[in-house]
PDB file of N, CA, C and O in Angstrom:
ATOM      1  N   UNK A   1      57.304 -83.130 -76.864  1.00  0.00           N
ATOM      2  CA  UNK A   1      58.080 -82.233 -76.050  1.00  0.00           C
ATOM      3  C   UNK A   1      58.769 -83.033 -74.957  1.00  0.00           C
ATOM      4  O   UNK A   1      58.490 -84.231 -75.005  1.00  0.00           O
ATOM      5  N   UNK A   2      59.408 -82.757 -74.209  1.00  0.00           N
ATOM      6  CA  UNK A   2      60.656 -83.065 -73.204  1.00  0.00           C
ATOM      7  C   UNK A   2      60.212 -82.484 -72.026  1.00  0.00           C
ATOM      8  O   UNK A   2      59.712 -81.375 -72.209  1.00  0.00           O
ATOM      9  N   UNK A   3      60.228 -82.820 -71.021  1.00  0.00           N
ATOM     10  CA  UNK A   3      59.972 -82.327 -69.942  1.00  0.00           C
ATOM     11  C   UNK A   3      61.332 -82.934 -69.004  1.00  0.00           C
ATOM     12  O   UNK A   3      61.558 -84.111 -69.285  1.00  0.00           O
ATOM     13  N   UNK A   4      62.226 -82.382 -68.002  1.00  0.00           N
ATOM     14  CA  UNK A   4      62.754 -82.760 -66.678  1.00  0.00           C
ATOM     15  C   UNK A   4      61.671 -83.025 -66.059  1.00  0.00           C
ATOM     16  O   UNK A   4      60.578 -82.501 -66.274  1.00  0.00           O
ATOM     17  N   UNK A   5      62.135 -84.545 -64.591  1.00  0.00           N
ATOM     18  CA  UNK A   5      61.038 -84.782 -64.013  1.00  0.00           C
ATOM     19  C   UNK A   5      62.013 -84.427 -62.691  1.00  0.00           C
ATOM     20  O   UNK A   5      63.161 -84.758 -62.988  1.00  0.00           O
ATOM     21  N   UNK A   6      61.950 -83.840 -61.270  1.00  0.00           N
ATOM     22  CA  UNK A   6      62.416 -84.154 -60.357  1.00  0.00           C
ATOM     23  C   UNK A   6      62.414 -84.859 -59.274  1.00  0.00           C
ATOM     24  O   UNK A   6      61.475 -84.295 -58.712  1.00  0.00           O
ATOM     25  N   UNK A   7      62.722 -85.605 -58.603  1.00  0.00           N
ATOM     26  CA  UNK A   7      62.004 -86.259 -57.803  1.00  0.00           C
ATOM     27  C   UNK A   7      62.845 -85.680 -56.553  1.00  0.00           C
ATOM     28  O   UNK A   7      63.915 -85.162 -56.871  1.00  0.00           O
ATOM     29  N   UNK A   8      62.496 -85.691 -55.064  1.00  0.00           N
ATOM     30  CA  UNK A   8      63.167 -84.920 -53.970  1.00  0.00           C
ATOM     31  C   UNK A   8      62.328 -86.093 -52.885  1.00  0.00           C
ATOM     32  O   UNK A   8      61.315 -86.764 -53.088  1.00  0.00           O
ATOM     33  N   UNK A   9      63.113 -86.009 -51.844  1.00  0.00           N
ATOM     34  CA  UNK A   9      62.821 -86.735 -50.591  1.00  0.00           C
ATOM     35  C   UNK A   9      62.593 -88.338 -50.829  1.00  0.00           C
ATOM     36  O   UNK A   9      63.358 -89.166 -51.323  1.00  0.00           O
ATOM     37  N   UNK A  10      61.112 -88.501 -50.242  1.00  0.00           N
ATOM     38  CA  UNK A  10      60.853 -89.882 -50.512  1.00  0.00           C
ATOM     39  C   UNK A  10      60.541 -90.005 -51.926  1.00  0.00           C
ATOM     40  O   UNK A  10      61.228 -90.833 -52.524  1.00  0.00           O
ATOM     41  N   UNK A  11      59.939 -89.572 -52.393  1.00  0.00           N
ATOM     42  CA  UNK A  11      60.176 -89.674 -53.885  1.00  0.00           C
ATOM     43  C   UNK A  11      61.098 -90.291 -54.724  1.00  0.00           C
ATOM     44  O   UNK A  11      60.954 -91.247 -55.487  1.00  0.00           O
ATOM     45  N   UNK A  12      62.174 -89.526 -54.440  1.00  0.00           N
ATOM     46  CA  UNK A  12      63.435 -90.011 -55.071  1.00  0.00           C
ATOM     47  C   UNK A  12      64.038 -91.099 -54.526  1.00  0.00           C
ATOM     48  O   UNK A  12      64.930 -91.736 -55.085  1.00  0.00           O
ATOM     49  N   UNK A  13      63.445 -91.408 -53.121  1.00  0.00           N
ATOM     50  CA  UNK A  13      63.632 -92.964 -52.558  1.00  0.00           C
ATOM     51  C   UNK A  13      63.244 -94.103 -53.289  1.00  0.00           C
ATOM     52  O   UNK A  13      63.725 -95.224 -53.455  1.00  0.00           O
ATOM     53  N   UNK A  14      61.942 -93.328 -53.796  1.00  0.00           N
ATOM     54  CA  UNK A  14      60.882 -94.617 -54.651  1.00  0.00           C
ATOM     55  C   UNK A  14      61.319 -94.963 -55.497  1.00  0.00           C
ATOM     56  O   UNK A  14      61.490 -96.162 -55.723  1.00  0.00           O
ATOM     57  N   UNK A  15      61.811 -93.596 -56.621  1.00  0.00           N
ATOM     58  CA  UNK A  15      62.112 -94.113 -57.593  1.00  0.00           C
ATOM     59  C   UNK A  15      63.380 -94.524 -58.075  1.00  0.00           C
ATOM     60  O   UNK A  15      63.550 -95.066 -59.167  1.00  0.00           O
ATOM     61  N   UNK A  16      64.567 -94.175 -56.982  1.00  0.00           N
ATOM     62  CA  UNK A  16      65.602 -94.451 -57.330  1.00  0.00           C
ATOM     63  C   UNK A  16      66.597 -93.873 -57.731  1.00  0.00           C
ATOM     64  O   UNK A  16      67.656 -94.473 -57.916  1.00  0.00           O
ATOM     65  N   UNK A  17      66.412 -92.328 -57.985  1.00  0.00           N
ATOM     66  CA  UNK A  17      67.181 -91.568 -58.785  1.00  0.00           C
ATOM     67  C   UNK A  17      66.163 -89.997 -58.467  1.00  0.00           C
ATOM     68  O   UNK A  17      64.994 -89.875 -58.101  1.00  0.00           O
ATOM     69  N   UNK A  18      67.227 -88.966 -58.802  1.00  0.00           N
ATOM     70  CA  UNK A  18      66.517 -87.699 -58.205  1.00  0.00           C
ATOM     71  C   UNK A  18      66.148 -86.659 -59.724  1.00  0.00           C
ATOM     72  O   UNK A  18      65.872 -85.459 -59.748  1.00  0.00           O
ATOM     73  N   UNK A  19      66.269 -87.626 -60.883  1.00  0.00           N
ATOM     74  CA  UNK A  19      65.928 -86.872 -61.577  1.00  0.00           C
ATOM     75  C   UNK A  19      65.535 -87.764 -63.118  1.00  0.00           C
ATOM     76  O   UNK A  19      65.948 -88.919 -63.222  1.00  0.00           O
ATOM     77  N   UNK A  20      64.735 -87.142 -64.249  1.00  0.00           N
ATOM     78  CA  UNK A  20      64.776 -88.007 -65.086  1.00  0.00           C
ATOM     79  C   UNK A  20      64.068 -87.456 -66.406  1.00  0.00           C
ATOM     80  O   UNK A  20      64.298 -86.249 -66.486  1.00  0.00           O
ATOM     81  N   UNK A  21      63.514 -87.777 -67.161  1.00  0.00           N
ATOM     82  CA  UNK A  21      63.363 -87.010 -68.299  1.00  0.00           C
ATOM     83  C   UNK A  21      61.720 -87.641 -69.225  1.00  0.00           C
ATOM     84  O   UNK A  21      61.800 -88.823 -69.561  1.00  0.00           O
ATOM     85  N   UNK A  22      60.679 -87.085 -69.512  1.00  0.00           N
ATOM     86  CA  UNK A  22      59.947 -87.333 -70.214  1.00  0.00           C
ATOM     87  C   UNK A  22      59.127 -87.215 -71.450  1.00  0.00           C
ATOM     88  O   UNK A  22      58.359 -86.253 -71.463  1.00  0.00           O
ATOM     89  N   UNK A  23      59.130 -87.996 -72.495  1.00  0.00           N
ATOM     90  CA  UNK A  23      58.949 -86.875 -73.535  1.00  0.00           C
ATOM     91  C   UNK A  23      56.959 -87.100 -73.710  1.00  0.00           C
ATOM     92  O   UNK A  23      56.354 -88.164 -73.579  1.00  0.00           O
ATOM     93  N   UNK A  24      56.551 -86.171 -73.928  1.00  0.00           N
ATOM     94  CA  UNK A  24      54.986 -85.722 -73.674  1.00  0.00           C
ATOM     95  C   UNK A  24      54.307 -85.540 -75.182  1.00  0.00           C
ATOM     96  O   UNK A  24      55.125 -85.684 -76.090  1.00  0.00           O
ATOM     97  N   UNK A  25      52.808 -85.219 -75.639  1.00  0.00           N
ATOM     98  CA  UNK A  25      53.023 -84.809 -76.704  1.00  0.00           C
ATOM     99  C   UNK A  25      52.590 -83.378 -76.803  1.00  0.00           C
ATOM    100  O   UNK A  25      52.007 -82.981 -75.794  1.00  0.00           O
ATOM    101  N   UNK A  26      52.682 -82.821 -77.421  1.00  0.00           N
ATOM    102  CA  UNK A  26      52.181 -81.261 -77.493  1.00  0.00           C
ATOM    103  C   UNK A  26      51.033 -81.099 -76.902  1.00  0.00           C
ATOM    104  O   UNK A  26      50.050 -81.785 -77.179  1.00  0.00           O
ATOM    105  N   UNK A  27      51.043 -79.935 -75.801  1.00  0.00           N
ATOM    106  CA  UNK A  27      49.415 -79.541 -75.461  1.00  0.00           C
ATOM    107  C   UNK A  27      49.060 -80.651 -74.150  1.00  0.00           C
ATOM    108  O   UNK A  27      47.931 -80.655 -73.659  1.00  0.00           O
ATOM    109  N   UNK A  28      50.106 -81.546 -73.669  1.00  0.00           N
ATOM    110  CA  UNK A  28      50.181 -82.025 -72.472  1.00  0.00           C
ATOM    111  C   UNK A  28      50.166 -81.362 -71.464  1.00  0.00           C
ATOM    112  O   UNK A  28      50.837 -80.330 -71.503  1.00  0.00           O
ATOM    113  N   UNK A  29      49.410 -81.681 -70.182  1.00  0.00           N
ATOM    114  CA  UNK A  29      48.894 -80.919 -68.746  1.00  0.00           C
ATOM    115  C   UNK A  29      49.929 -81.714 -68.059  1.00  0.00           C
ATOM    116  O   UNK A  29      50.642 -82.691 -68.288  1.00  0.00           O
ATOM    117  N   UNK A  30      49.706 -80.890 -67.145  1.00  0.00           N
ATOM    118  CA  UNK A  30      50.848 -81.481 -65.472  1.00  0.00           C
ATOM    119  C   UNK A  30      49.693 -82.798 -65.294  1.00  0.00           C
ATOM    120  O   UNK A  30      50.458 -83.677 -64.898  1.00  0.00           O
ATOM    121  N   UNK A  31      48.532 -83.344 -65.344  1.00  0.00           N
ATOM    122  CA  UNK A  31      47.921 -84.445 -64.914  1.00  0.00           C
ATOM    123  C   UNK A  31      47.898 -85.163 -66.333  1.00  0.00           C
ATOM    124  O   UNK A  31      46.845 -85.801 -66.344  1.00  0.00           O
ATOM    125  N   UNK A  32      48.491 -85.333 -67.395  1.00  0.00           N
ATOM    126  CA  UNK A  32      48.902 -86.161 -68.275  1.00  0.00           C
ATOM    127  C   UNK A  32      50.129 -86.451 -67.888  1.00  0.00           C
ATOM    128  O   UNK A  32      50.347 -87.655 -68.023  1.00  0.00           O
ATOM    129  N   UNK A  33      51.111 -85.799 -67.422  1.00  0.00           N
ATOM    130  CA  UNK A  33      52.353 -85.901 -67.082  1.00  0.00           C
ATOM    131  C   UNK A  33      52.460 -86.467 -65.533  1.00  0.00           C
ATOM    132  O   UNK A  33      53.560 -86.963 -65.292  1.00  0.00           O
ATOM    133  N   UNK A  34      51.832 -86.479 -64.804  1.00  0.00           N
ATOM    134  CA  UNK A  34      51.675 -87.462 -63.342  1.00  0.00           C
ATOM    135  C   UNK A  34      50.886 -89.057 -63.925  1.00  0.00           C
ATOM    136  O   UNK A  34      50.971 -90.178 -63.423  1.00  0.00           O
ATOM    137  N   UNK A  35      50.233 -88.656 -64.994  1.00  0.00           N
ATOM    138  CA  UNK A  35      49.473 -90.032 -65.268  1.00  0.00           C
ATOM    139  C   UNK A  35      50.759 -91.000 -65.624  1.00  0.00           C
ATOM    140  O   UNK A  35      50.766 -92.180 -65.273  1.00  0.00           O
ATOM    141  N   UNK A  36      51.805 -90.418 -66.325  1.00  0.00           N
ATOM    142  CA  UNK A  36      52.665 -91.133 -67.218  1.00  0.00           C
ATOM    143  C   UNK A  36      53.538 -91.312 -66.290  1.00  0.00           C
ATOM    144  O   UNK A  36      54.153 -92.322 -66.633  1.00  0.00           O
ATOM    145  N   UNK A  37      54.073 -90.824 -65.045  1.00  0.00           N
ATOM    146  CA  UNK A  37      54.269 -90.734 -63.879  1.00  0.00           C
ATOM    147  C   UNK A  37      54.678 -92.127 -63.143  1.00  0.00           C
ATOM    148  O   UNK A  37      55.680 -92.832 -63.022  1.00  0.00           O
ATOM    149  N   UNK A  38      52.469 -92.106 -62.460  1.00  0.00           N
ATOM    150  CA  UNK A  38      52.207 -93.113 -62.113  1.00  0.00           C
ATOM    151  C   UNK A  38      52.390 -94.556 -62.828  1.00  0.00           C
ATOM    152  O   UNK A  38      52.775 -95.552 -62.216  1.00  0.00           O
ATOM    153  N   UNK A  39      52.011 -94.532 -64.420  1.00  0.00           N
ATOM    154  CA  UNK A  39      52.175 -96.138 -64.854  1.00  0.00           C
ATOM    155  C   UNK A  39      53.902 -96.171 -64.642  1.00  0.00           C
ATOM    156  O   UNK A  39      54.288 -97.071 -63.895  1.00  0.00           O
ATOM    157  N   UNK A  40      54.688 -95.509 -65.075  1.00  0.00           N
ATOM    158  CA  UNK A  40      56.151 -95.677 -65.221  1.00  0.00           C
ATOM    159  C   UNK A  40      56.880 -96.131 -63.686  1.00  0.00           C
ATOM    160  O   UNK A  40      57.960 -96.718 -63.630  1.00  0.00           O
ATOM    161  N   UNK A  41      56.194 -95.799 -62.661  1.00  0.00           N
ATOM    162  CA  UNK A  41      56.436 -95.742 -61.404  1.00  0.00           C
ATOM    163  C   UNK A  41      55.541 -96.045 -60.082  1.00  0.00           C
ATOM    164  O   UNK A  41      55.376 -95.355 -59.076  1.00  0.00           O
ATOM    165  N   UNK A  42      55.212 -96.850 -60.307  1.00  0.00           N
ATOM    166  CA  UNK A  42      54.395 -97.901 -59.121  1.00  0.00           C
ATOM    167  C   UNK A  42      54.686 -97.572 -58.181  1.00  0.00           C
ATOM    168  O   UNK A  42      53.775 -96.993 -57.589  1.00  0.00           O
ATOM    169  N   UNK A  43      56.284 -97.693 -57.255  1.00  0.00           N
ATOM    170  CA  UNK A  43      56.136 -97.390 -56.394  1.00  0.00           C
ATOM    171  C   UNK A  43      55.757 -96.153 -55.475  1.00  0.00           C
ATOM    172  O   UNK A  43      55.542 -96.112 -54.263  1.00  0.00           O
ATOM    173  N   UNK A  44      55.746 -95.313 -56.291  1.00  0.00           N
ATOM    174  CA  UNK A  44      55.368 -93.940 -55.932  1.00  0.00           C
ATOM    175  C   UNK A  44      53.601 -93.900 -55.639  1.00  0.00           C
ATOM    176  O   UNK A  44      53.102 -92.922 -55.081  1.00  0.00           O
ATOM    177  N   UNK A  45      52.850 -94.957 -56.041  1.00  0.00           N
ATOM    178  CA  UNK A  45      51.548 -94.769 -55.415  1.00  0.00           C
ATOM    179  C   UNK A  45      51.336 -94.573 -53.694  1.00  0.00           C
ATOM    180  O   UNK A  45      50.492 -93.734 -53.380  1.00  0.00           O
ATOM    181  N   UNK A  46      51.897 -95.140 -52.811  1.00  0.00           N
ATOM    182  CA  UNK A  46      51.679 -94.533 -51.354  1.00  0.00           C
ATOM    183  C   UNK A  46      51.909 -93.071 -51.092  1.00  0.00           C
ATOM    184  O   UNK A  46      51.584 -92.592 -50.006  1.00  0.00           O
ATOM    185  N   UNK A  47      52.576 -92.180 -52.245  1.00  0.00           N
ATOM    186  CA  UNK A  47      53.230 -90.267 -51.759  1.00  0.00           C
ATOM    187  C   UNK A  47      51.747 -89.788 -52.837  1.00  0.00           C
ATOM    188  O   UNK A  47      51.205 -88.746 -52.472  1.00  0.00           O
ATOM    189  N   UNK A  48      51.375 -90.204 -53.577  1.00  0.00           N
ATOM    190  CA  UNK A  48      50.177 -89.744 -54.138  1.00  0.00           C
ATOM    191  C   UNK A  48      49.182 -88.838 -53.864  1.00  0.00           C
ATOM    192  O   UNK A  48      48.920 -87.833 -54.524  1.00  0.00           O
ATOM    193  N   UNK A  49      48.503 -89.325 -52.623  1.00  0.00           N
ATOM    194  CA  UNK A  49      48.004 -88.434 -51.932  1.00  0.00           C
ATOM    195  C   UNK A  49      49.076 -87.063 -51.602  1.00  0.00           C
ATOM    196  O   UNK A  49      48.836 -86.253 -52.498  1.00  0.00           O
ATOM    197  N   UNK A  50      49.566 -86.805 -51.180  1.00  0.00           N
ATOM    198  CA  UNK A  50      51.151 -86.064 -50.274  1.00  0.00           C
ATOM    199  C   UNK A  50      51.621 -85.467 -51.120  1.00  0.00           C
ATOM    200  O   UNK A  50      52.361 -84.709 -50.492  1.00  0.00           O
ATOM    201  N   UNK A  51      51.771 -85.182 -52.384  1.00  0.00           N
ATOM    202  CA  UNK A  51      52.772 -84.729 -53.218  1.00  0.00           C
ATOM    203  C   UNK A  51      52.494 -83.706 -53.368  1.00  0.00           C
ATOM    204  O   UNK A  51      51.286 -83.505 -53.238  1.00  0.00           O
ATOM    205  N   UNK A  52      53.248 -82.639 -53.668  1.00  0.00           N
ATOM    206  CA  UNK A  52      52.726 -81.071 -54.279  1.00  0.00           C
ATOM    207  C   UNK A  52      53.437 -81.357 -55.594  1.00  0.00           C
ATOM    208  O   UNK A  52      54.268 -82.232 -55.837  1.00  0.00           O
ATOM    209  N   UNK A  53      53.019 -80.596 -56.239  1.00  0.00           N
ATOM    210  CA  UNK A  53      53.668 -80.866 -57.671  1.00  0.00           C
ATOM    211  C   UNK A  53      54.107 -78.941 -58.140  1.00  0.00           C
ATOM    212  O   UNK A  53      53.376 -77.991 -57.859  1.00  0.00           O
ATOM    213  N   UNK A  54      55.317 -78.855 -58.804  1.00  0.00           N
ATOM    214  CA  UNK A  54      55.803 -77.780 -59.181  1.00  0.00           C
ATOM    215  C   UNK A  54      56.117 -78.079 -60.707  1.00  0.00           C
ATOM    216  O   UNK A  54      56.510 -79.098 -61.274  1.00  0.00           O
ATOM    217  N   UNK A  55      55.649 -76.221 -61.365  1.00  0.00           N
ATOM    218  CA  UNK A  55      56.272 -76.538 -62.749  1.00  0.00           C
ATOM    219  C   UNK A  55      57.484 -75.163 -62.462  1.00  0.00           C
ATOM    220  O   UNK A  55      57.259 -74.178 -61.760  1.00  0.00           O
ATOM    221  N   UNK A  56      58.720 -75.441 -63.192  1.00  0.00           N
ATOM    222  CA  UNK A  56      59.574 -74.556 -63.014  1.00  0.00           C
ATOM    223  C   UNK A  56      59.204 -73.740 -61.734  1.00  0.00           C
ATOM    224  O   UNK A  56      58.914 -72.558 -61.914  1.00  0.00           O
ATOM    225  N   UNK A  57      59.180 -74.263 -60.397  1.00  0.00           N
ATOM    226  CA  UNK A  57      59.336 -73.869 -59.431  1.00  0.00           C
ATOM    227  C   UNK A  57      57.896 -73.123 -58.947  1.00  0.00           C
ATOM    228  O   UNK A  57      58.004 -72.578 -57.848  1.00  0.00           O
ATOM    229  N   UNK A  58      56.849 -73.031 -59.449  1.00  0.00           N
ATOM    230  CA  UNK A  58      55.849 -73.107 -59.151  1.00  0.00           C
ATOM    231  C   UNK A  58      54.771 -73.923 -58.640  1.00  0.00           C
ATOM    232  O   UNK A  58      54.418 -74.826 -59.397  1.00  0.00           O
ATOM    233  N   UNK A  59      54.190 -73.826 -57.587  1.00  0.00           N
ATOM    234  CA  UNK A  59      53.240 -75.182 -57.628  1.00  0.00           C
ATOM    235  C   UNK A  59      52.097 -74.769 -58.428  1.00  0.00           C
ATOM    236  O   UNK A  59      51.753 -73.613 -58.675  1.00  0.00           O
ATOM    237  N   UNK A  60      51.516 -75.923 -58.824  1.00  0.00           N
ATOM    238  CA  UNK A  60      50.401 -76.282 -59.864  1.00  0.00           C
ATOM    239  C   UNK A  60      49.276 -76.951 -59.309  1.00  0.00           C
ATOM    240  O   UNK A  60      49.058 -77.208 -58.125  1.00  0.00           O
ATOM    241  N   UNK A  61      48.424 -77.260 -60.560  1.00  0.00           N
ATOM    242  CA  UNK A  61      47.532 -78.556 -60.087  1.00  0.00           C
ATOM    243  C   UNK A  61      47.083 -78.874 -61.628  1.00  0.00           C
ATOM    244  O   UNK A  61      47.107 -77.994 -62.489  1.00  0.00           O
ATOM    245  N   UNK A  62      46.671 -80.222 -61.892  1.00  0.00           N
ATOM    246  CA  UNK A  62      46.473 -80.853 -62.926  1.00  0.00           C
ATOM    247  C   UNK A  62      46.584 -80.408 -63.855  1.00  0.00           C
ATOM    248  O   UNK A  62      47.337 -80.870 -64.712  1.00  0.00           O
ATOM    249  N   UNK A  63      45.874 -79.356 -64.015  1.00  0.00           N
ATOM    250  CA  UNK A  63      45.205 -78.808 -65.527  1.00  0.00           C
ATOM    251  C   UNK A  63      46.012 -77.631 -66.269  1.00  0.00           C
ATOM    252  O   UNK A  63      45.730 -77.017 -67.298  1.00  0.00           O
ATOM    253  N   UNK A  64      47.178 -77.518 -65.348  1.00  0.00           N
ATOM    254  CA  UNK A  64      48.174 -76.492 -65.674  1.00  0.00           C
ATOM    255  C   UNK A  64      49.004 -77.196 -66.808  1.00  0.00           C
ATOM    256  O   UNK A  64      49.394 -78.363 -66.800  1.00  0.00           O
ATOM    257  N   UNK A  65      49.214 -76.158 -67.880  1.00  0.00           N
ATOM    258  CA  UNK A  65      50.198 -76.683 -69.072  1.00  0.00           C
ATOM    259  C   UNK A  65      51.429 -76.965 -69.266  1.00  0.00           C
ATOM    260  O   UNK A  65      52.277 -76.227 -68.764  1.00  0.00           O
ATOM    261  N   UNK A  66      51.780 -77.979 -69.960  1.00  0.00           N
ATOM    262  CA  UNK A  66      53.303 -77.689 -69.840  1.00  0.00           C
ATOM    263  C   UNK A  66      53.624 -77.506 -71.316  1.00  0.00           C
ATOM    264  O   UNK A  66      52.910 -77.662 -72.307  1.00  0.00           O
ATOM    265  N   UNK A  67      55.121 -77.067 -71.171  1.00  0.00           N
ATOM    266  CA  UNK A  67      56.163 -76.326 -72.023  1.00  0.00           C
ATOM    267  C   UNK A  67      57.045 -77.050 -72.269  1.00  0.00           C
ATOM    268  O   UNK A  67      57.430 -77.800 -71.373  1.00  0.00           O
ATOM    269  N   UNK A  68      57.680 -77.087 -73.570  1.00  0.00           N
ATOM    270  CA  UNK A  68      58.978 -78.055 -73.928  1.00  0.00           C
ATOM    271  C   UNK A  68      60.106 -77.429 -73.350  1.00  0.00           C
ATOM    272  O   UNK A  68      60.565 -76.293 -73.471  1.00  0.00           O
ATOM    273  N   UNK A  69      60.508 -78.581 -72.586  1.00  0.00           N
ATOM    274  CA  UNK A  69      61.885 -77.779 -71.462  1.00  0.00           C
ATOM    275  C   UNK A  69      61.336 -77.556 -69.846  1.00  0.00           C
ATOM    276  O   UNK A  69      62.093 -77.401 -68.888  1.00  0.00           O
ATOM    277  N   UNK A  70      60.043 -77.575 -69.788  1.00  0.00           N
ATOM    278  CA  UNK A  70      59.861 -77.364 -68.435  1.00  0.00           C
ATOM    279  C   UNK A  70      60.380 -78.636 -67.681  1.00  0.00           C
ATOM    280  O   UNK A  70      60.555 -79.723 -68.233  1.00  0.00           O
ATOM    281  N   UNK A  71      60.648 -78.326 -66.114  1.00  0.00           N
ATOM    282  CA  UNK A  71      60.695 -78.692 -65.160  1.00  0.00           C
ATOM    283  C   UNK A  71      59.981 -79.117 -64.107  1.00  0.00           C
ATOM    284  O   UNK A  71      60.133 -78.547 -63.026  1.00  0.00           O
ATOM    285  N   UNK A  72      59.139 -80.119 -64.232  1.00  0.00           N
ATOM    286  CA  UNK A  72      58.217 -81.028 -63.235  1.00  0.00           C
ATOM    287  C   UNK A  72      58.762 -81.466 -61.674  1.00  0.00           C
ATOM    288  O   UNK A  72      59.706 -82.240 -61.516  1.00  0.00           O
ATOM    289  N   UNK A  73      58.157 -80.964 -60.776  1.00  0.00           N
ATOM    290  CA  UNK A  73      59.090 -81.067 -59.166  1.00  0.00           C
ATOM    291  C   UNK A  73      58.159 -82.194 -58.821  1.00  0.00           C
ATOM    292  O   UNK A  73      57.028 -82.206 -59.307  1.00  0.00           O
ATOM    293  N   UNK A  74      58.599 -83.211 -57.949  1.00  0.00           N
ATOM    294  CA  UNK A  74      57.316 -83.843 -57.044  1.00  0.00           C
ATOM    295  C   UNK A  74      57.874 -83.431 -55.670  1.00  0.00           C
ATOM    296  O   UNK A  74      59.054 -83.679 -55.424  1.00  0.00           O
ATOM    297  N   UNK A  75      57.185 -82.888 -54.864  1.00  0.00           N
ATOM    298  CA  UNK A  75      57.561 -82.159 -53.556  1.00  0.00           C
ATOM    299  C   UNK A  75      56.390 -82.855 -52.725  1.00  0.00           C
ATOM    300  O   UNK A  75      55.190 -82.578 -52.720  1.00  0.00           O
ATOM    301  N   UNK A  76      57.300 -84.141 -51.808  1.00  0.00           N
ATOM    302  CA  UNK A  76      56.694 -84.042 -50.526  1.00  0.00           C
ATOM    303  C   UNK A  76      56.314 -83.578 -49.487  1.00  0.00           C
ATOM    304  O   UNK A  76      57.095 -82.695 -49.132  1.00  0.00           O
ATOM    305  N   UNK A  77      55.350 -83.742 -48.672  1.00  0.00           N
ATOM    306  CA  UNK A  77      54.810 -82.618 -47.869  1.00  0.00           C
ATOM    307  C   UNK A  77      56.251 -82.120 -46.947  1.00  0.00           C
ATOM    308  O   UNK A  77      57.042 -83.035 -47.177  1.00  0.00           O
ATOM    309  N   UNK A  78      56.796 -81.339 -46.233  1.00  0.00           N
ATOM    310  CA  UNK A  78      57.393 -80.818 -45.337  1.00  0.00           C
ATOM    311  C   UNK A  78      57.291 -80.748 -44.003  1.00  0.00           C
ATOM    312  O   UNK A  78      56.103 -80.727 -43.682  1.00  0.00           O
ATOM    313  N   UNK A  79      57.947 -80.707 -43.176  1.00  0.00           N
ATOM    314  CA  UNK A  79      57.744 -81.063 -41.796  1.00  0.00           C
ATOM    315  C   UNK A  79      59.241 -80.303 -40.813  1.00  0.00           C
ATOM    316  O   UNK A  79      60.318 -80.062 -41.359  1.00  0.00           O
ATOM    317  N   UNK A  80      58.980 -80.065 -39.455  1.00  0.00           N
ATOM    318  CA  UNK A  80      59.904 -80.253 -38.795  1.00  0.00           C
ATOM    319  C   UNK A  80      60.027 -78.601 -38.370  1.00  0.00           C
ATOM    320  O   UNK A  80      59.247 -77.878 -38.991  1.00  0.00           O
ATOM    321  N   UNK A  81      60.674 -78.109 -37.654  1.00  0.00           N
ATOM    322  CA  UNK A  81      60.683 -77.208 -36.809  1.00  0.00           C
ATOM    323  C   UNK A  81      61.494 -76.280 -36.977  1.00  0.00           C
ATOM    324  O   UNK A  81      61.549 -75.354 -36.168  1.00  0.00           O
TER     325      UNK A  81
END
């Protein structure tokens, strides 16, 4: 399956680009899909801790499934007044 990956803020600092594409295999979780993430993208280990993670605009956590075609957010924490 295919997943969009997004990346926003520092994120997309890290990696260079604000968006990108991954293909998964069937029956893949949002924490198979951060695993593949992390090896593909090193520098993104310091937001690790910090990240919220969204599927199609939802936030998640690991064990949530994904869908061919979904949309993976990495959302840094927020701040400011």
């Amino acid at each position: 399956m295919t997943i969009t990956v997004l990346f926003f803020a520092q994120a997309r600092e890290h990696v260079g680009r604000a968006r990108g594409t991954l293909q998964l295999p069937e029956g893949s979780k949002v924490a198979d899909a951060l695993a593949r993430l992390e090896r593909e993208h090193p520098a993104l280990a310091p937001l690790w801790p910090h990240l919220a993670v969204a599927v199609n605009q939802h936030l998640v956590r690991g064990d949530a499934p994904l869908m061919d075609g979904a949309e993976l957010a990495l959302l840094p924490p927020v701040s400011g007044g």
